[in-house]
MOPAC internal coordinates of N, CA, C and O (Angstrom, degrees):
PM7 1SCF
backbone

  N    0.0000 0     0.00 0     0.00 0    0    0    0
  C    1.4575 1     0.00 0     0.00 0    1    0    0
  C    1.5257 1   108.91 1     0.00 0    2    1    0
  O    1.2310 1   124.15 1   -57.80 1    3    2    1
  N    1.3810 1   109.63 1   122.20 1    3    2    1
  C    1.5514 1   104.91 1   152.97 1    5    3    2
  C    1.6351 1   120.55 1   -27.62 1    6    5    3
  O    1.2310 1   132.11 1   -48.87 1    7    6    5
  N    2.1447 1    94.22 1   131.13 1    7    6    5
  C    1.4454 1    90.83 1   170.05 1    9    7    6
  C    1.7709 1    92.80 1  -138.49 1   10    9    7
  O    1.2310 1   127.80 1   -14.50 1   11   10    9
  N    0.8079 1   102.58 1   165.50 1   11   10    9
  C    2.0536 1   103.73 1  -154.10 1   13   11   10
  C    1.3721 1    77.02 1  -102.32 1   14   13   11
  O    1.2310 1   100.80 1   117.43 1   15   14   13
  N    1.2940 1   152.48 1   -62.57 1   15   14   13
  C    1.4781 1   153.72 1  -122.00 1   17   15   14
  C    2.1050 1    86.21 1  -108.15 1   18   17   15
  O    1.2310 1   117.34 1   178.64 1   19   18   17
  N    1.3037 1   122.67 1    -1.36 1   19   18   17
  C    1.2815 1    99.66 1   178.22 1   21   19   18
  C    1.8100 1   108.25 1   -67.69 1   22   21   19
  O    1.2310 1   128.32 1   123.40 1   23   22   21
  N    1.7678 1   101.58 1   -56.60 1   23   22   21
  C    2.1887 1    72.46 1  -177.92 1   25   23   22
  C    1.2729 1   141.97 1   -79.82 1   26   25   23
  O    1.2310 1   127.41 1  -153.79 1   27   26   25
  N    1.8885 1   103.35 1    26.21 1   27   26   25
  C    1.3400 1   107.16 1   162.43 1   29   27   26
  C    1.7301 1   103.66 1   -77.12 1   30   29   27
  O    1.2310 1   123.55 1   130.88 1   31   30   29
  N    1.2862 1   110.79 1   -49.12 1   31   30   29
  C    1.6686 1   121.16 1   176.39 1   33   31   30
  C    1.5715 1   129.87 1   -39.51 1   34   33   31
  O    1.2310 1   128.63 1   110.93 1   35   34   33
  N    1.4025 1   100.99 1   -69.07 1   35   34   33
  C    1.4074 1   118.81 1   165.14 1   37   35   34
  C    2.0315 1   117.39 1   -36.21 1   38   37   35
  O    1.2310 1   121.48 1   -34.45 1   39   38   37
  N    1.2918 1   114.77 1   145.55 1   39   38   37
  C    1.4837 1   121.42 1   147.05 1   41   39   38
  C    1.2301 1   124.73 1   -61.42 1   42   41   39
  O    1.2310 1   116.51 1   179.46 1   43   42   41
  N    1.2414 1   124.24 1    -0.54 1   43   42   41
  C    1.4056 1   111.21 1   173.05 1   45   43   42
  C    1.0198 1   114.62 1   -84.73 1   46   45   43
  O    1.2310 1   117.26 1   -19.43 1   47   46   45
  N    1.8123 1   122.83 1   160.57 1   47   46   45
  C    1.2570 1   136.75 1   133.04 1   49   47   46
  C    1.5795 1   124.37 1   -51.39 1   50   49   47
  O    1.2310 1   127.27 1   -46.95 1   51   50   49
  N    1.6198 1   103.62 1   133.05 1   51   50   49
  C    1.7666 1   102.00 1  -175.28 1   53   51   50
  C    1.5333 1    91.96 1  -120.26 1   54   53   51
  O    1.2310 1   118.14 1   -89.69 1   55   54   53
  N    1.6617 1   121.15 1    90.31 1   55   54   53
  C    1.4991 1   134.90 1   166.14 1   57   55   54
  C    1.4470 1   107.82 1   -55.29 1   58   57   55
  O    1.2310 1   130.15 1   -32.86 1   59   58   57
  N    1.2261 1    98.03 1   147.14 1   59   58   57
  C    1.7637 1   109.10 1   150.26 1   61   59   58
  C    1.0155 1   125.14 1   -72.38 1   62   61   59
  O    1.2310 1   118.46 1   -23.35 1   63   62   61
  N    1.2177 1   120.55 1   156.65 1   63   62   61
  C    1.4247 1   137.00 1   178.14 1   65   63   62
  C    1.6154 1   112.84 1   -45.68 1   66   65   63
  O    1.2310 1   123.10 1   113.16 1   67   66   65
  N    1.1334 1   111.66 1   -66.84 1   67   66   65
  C    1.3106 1   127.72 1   160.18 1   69   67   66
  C    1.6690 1   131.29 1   -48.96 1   70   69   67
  O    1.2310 1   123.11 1  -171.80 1   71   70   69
  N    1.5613 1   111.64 1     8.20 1   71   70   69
  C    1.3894 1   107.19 1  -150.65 1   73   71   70
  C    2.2637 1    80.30 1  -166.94 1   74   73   71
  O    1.2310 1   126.11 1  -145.63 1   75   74   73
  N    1.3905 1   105.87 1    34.37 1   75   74   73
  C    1.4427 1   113.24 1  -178.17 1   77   75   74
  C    1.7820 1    96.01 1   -80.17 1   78   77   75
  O    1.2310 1   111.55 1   -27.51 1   79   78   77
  N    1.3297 1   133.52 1   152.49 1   79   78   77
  C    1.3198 1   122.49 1   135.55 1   81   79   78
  C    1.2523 1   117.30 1  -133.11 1   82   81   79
  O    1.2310 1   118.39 1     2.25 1   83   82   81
  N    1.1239 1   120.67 1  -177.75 1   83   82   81
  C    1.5015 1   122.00 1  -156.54 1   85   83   82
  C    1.6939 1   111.80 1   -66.18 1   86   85   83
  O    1.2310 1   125.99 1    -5.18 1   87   86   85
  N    0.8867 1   106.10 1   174.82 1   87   86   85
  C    2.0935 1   102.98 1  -163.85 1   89   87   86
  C    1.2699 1   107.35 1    54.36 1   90   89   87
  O    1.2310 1   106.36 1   139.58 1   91   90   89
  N    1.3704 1   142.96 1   -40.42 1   91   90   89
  C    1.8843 1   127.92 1   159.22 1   93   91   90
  C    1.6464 1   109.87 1    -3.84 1   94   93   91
  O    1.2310 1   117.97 1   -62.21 1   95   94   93
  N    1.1731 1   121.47 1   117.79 1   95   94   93
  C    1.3415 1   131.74 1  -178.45 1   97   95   94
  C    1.8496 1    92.62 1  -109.80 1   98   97   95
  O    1.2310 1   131.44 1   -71.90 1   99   98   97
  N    1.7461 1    95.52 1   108.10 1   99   98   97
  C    1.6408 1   115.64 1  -167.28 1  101   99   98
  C    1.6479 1    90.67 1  -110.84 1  102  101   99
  O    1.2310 1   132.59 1   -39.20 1  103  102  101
  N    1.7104 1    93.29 1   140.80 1  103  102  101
  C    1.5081 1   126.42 1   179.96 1  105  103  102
  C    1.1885 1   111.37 1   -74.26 1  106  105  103
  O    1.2310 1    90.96 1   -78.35 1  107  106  105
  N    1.3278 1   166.17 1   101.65 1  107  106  105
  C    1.5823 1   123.32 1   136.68 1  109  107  106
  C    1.5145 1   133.64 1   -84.35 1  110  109  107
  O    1.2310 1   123.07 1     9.63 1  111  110  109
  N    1.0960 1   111.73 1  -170.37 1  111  110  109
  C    1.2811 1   101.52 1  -162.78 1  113  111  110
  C    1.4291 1   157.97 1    45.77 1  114  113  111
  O    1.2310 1   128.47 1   123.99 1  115  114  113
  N    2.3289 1   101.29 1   -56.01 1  115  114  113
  C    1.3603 1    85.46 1   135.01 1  117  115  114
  C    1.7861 1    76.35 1  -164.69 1  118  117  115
  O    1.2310 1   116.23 1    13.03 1  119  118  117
  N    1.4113 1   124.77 1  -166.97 1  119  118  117
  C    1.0948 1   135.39 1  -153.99 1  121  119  118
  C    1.9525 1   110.04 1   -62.20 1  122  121  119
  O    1.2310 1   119.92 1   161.31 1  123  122  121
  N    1.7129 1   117.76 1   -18.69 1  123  122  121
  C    1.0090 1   112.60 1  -170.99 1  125  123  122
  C    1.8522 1   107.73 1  -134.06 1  126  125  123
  O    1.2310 1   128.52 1  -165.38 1  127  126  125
  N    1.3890 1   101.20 1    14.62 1  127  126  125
  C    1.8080 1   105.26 1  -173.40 1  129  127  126
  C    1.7474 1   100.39 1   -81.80 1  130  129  127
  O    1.2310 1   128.31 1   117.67 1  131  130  129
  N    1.4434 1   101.60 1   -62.33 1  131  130  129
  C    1.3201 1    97.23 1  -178.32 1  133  131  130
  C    1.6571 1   110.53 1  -161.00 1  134  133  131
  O    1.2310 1   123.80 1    -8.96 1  135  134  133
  N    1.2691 1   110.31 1   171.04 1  135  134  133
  C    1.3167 1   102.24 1  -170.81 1  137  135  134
  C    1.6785 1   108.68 1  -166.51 1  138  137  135
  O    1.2310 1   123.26 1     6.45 1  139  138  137
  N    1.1579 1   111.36 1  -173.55 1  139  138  137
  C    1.4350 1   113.49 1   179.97 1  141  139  138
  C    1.4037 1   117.47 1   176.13 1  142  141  139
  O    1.2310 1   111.45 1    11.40 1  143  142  141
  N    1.3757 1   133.71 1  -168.60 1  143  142  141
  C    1.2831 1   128.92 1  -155.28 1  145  143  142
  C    1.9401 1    99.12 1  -136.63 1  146  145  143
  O    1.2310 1   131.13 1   -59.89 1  147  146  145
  N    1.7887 1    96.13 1   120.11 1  147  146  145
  C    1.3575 1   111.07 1   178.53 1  149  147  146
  C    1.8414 1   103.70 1   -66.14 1  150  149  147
  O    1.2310 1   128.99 1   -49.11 1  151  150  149
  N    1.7089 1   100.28 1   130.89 1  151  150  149
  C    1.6513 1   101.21 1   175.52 1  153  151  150
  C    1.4876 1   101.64 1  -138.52 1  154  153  151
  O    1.2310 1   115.53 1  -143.63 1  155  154  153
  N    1.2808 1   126.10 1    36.37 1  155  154  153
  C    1.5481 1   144.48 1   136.08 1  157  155  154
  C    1.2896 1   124.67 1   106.02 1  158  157  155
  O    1.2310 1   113.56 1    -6.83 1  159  158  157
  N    1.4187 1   129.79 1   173.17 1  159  158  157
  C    1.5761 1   111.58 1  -170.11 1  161  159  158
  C    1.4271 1   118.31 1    42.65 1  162  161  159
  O    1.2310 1   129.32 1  -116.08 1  163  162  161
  N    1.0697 1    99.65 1    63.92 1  163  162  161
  C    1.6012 1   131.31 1   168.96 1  165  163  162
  C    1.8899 1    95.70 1    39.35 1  166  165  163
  O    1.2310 1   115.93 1  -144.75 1  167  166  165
  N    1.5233 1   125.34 1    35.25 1  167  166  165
  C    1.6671 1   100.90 1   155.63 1  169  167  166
  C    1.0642 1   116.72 1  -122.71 1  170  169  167
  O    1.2310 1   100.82 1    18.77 1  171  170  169
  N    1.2529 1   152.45 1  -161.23 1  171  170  169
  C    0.8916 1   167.61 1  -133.10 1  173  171  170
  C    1.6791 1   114.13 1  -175.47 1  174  173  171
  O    1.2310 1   115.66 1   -28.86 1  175  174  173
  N    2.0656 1   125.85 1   151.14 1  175  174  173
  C    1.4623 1   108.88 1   154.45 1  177  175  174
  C    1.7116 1    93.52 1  -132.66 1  178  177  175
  O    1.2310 1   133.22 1   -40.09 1  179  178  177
  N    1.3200 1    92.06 1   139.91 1  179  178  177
  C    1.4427 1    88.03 1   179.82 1  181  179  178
  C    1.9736 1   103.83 1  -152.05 1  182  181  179
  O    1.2310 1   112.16 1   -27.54 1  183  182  181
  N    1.0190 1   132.39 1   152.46 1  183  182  181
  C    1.5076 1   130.82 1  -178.94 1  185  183  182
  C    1.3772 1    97.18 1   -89.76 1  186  185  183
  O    1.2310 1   131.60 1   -40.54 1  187  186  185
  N    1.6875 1    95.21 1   139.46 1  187  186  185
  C    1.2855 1   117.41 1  -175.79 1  189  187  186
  C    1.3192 1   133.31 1   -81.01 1  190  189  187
  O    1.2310 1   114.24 1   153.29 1  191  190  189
  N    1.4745 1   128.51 1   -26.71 1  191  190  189
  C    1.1572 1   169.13 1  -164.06 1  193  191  190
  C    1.2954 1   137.20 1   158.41 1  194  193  191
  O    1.2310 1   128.00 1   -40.92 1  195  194  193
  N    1.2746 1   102.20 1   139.08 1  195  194  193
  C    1.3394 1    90.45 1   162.06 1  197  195  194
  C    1.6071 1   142.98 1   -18.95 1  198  197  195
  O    1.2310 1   110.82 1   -59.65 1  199  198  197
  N    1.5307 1   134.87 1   120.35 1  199  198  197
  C    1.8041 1   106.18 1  -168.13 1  201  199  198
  C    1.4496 1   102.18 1    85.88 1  202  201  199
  O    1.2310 1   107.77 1   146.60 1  203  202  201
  N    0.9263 1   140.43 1   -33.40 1  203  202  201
  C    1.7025 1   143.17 1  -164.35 1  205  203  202
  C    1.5095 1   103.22 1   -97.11 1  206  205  203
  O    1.2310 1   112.02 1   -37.27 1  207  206  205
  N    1.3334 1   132.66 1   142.73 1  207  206  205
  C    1.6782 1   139.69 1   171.23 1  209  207  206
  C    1.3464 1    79.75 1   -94.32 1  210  209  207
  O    1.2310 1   134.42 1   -30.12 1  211  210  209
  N    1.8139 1    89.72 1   149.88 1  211  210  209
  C    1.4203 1   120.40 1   174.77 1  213  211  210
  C    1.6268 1   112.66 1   -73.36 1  214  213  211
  O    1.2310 1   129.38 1   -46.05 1  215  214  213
  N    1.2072 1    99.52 1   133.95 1  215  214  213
  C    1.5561 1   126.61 1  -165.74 1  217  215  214
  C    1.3692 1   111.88 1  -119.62 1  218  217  215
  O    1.2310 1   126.85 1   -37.97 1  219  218  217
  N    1.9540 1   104.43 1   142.03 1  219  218  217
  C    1.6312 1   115.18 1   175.74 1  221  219  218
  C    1.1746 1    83.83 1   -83.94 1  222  221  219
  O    1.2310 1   122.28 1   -17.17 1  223  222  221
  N    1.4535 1   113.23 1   162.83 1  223  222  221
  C    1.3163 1   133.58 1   148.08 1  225  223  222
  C    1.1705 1   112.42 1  -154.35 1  226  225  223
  O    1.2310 1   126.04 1    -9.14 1  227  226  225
  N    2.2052 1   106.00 1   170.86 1  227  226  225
  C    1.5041 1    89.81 1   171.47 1  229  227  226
  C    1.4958 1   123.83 1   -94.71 1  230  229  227
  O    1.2310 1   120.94 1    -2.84 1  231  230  229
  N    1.5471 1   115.80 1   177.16 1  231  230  229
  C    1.3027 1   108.49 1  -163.36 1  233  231  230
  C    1.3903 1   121.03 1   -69.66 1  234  233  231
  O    1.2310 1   128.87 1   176.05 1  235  234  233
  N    1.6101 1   100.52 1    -3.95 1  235  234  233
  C    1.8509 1   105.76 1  -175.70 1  237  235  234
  C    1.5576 1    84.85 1   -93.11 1  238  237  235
  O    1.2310 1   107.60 1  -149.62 1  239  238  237
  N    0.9666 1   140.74 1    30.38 1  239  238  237
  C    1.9183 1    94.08 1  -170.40 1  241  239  238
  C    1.3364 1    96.01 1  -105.55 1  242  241  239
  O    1.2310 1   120.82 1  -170.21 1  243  242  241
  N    1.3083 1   116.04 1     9.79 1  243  242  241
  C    2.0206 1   111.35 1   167.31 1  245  243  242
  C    1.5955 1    90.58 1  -127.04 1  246  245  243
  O    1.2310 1   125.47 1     8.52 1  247  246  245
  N    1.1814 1   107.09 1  -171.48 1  247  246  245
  C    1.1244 1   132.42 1   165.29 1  249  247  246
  C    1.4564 1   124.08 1   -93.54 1  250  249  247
  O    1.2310 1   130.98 1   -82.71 1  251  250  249
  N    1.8116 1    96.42 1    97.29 1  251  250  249
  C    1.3894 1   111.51 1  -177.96 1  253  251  250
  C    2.1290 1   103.14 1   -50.92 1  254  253  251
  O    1.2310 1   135.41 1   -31.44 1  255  254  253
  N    1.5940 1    87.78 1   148.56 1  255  254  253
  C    1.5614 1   104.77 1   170.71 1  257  255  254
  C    1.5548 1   105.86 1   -96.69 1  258  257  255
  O    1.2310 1   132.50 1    91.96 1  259  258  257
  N    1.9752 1    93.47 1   -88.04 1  259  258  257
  C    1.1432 1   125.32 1  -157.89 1  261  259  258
  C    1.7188 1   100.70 1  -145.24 1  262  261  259
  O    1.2310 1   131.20 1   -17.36 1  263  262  261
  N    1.3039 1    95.99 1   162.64 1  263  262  261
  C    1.8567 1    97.61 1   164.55 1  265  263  262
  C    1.7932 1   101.71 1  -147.59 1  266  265  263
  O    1.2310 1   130.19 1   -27.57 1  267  266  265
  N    1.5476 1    97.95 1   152.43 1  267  266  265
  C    1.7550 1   100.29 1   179.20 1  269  267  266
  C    1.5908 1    88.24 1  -118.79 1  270  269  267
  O    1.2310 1   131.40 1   -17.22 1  271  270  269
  N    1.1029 1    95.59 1   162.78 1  271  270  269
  C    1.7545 1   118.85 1   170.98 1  273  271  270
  C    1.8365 1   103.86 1  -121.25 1  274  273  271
  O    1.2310 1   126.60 1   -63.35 1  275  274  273
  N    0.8925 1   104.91 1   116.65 1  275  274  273
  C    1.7961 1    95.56 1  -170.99 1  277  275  274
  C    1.8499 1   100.72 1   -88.54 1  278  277  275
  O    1.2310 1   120.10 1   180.00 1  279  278  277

């Protein structure tokens, strides 16, 4: 379950959108639907489903959440 006070808790860094770099582990939707790993110039690679090979994409094509920097 979503908890709002986790990236005050956590060691990570919580970047901006604008300010992602590569290895950034990016949210969409919401902190536990799905996610994937920023690898620069605004895309992203992350697996799509189940059955599906892992795919670039760009970072808009879901609905950005959040991103951590570990």
């Amino acid at each position: 379950m979503f908890n709002p006070n986790y990236y005050r808790r956590c060691a990570c860094k919580a970047p901006a959108l604008d300010d992602l770099q590569s290895g950034d582990i990016i949210y969409w939707y919401n902190n536990s639907q799905h996610n994937g790993l920023s690898i620069g110039d605004g895309k992203a690679i992350h697996a799509p489903r189940t059955g599906k090979n892992i795919e670039i994409t760009n970072l808009d094509s879901m609905p950005y959440f959040a991103a951590t920097r570990p």
